[in-house]
C-alpha positions as CSV (number, residue, x, y, z in Angstrom):
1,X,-8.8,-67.8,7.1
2,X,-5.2,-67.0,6.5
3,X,-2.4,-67.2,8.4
4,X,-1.8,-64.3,10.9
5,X,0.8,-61.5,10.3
6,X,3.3,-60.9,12.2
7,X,1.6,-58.0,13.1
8,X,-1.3,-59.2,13.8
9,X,0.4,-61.5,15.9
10,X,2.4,-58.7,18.1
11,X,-1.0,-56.8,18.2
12,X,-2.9,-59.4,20.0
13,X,-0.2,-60.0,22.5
14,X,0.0,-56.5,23.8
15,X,-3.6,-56.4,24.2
16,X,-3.7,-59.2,25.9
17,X,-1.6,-58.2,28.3
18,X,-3.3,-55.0,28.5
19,X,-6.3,-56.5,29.9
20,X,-4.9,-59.0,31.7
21,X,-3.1,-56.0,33.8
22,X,-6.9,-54.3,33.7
23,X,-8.5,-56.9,35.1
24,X,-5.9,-57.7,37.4
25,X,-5.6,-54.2,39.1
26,X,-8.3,-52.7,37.6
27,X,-6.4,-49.7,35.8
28,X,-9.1,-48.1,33.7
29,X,-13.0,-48.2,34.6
30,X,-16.4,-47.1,33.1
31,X,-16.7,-43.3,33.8
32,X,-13.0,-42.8,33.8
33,X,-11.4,-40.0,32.5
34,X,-7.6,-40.7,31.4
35,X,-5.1,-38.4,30.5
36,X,-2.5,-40.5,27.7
37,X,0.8,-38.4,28.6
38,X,1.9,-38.2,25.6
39,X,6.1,-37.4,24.5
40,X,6.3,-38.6,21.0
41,X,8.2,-41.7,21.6
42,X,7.3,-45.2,21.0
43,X,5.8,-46.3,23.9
44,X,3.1,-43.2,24.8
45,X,2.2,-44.0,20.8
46,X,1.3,-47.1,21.7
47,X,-0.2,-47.0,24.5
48,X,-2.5,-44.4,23.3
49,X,-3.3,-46.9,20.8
50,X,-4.0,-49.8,23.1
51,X,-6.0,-47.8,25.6
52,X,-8.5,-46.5,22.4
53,X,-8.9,-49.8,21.6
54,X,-9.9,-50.6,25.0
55,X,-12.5,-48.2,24.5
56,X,-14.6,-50.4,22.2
57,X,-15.5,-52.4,25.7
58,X,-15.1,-49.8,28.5
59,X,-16.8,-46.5,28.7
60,X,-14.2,-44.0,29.5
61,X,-12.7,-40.9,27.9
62,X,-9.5,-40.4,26.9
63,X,-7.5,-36.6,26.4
64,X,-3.9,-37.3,24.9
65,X,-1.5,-34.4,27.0
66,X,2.0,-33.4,25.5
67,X,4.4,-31.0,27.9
68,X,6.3,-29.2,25.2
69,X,9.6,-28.8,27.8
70,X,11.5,-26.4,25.0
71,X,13.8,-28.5,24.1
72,X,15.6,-26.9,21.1
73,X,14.7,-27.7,18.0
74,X,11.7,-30.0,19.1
75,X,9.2,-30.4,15.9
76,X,5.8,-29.1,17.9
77,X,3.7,-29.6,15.1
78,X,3.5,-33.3,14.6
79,X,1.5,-34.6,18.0
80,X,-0.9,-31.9,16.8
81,X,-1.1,-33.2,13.7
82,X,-1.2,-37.0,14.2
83,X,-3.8,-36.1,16.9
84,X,-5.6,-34.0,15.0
85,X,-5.7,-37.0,12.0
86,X,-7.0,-39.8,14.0
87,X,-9.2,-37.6,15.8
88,X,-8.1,-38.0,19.7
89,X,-8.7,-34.6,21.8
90,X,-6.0,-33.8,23.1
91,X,-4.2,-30.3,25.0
92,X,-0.4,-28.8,24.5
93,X,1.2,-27.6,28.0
94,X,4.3,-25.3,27.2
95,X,6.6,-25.5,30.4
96,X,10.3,-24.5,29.9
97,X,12.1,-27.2,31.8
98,X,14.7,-27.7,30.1
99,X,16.5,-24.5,30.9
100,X,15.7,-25.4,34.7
101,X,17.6,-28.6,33.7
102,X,19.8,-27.0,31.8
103,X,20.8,-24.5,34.8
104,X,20.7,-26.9,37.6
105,X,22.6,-29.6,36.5
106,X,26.2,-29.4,36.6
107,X,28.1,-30.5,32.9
108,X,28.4,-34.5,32.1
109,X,25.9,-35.5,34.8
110,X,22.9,-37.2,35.0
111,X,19.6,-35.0,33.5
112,X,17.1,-37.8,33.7
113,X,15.9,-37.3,37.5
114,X,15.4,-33.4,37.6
115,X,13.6,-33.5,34.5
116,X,11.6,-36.6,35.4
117,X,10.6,-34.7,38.6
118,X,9.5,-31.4,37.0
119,X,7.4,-33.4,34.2
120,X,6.0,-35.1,36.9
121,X,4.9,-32.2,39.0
122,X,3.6,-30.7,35.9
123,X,1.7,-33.4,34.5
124,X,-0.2,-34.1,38.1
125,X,-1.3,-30.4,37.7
126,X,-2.6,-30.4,34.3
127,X,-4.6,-33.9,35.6
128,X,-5.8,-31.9,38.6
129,X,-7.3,-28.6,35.3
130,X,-8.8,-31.2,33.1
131,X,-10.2,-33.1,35.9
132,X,-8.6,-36.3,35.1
133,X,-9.3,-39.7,37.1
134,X,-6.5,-41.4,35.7
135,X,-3.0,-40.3,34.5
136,X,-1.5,-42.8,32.4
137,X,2.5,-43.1,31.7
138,X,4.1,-45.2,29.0
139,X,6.9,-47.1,31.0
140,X,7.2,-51.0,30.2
141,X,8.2,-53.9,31.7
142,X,12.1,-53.1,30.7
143,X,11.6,-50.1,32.3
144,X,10.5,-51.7,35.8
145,X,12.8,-54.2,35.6
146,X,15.9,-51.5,35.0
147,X,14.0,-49.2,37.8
148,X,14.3,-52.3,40.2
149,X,17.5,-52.5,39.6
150,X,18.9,-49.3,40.0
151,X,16.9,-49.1,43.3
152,X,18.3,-52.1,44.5
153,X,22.6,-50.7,43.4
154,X,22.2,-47.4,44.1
155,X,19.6,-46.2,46.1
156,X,19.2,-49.2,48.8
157,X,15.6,-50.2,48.6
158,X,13.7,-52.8,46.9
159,X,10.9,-50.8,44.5
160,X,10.0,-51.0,41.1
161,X,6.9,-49.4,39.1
162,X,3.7,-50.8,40.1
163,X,0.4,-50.8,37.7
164,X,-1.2,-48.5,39.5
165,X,-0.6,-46.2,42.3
166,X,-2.1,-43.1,44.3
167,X,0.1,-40.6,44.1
168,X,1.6,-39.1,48.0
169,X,-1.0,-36.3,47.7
170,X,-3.4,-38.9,47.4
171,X,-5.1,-36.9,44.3
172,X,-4.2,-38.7,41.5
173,X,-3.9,-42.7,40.4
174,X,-1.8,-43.3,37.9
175,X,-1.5,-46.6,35.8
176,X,1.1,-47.7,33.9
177,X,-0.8,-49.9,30.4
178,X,1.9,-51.6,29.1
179,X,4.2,-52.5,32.2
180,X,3.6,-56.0,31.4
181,X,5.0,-55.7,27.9
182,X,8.6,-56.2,26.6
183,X,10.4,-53.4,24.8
184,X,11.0,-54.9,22.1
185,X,7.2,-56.0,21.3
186,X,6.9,-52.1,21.4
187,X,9.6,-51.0,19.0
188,X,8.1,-53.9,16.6
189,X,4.2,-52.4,16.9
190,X,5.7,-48.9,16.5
191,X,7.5,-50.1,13.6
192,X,4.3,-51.6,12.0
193,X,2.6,-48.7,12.9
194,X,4.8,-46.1,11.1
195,X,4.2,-43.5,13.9
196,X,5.9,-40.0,14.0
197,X,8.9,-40.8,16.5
198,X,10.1,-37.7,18.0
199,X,13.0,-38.1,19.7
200,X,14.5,-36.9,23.4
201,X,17.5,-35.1,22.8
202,X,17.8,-34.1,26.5
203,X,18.5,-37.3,28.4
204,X,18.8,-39.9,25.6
205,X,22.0,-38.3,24.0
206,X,24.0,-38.6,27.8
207,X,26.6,-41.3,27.9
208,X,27.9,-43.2,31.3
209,X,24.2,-43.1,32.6
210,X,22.8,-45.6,35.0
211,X,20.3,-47.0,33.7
212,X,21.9,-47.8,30.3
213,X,24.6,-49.9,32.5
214,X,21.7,-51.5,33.8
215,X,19.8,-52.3,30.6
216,X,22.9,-53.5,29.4
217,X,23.6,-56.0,32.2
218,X,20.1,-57.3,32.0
219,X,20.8,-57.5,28.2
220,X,23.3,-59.7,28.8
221,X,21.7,-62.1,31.5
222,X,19.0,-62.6,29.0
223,X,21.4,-63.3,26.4
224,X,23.0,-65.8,28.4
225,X,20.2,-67.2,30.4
226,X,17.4,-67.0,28.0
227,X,13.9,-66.2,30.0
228,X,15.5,-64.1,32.6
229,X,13.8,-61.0,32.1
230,X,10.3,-62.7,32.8
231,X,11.8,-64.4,35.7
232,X,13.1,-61.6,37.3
233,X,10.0,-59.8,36.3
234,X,7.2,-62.6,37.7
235,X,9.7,-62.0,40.9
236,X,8.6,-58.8,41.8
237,X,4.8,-59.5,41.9
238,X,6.2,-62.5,44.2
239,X,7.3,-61.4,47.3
240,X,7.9,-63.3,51.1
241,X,8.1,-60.0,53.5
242,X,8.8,-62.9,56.3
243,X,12.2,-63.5,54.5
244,X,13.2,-60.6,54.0
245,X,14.4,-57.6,56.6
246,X,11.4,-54.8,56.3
247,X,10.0,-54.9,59.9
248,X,7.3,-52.6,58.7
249,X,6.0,-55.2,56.6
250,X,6.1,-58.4,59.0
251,X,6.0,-58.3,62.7
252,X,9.3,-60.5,63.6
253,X,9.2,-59.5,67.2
254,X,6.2,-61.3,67.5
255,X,7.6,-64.8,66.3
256,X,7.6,-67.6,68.8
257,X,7.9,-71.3,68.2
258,X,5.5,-74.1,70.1
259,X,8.8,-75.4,71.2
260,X,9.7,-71.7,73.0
261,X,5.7,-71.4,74.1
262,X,5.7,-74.5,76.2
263,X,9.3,-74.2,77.4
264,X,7.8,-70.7,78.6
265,X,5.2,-72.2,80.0
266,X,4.4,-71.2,84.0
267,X,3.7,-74.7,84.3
268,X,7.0,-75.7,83.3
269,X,8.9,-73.2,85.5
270,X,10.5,-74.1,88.9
């Protein structure tokens, strides 16, 4: 037996985190019916690819789901086509966004939320037509980690993405594949894998954003202080609610000490 490509080597990893993930919060299931939200971009390509090979052990169904935002100049044949090739069913949802975004946002700021939030509120309809169990995003473990992050600097609250979660409705579960895999193992399977990039011209052409101030501070940590990324990663999946402040999560009004109980204590009073 020969020695194993680089490719195969990047392959197994992913997977194996894939099913580490699915056994640890049980994303996909026999029966299961998952829609792969699919944008054109690295990581729904692979994703889509993980989750069909995951389909070789579990029993569940997969229909890939593109929303075609009309974003000028986007090339709406090639999903179909790819799709089409390697034999995936899969639906095309045309929902003008993009002049909502377009409209709404004022000039030089930020696109990314409004349009996150309409694709969102799209997507959990289409899920609710096709009768879809499971609604399956692309995000990584770069994009929790950034998402953390601007949570923590701008927004004031301590949340990341999680795995799996039920959405407020409480209609839909969505799980998140490849959260516990880097970015970079993603741009190298996509590489390998030759797939069709299509690119967002929307959001990923803004400059000043966010997020890309906080990818490039967690760039340099890990630069610096090699291993930080799973560090700060394992740290989120590690949390003391009795040391932090969130009375919600841990009753601190209830805390007494043996010391304080037999000081209290009516046989100690005068």
């Amino acid at each position: 037996m020969g020695m194993e490509t680089e490719f195969e080597k990047i392959t197994r990893k992913i997977r194996k985190n894939t099913w580490q993930l699915n056994k640890d919060f049980g994303l996909v299931e026999d029966g299961d019916v998952v829609m792969v939200c699919l944008s054109g971009g690295k990581d729904s390509y692979t994703m889509l690819d993980i989750l069909l090979n995951m389909q070789n052990a579990i029993n569940f169904r997969i229909i890939a789901v593109n929303l075609d935002q009309k974003q000028p100049g986007f090339p709406d044949h090639i999903l179909p086509q790819y799709l089409t090739d390697i034999n995936v069913p899969f639906k095309i949802y045309e929902k003008d966004t993009y002049s909502v975004v377009i409209d709404k946002i004022p000039a030089g700021k930020t696109m990314c939320s409004l349009c996150s939030r309409l694709r969102r509120g799209n997507l959990y309809s289409i899920a609710e037509e096709l009768g879809a169990t499971k609604i399956a995003l692309g995000h990584h473990k770069d994009d929790a980690l950034e998402t953390f992050f601007l949570n923590l600097f701008f927004s004031g609250k301590l949340e990341a993405m999680p795995p799996k979660f039920l959405t407020n409705d409480n209609k839909h579960i969505v799980i998140r594949p490849l959260i516990n895999t880097r970015e970079n193992e993603i741009i190298a399977y996509a590489q390998f894998r030759n797939f069709p990039i299509i690119p967002c011209n929307l959001c990923g052409s803004q400059p000043n954003m966010q997020r890309k101030a906080v990818k490039k501070m967690i760039t340099g940590w890990e630069e610096q202080y090699p291993n930080r990324v799973e560090i700060m990663f394992n740290a989120i999946g590690n949390i003391s609610p009795s040391h932090l402040f969130d009375r919600s999560l841990y009753d601190f009004s209830s805390l007494h000490s043996e010391m304080e109980t037999i000081i209290k204590s009516p046989s100690l009073q005068p």
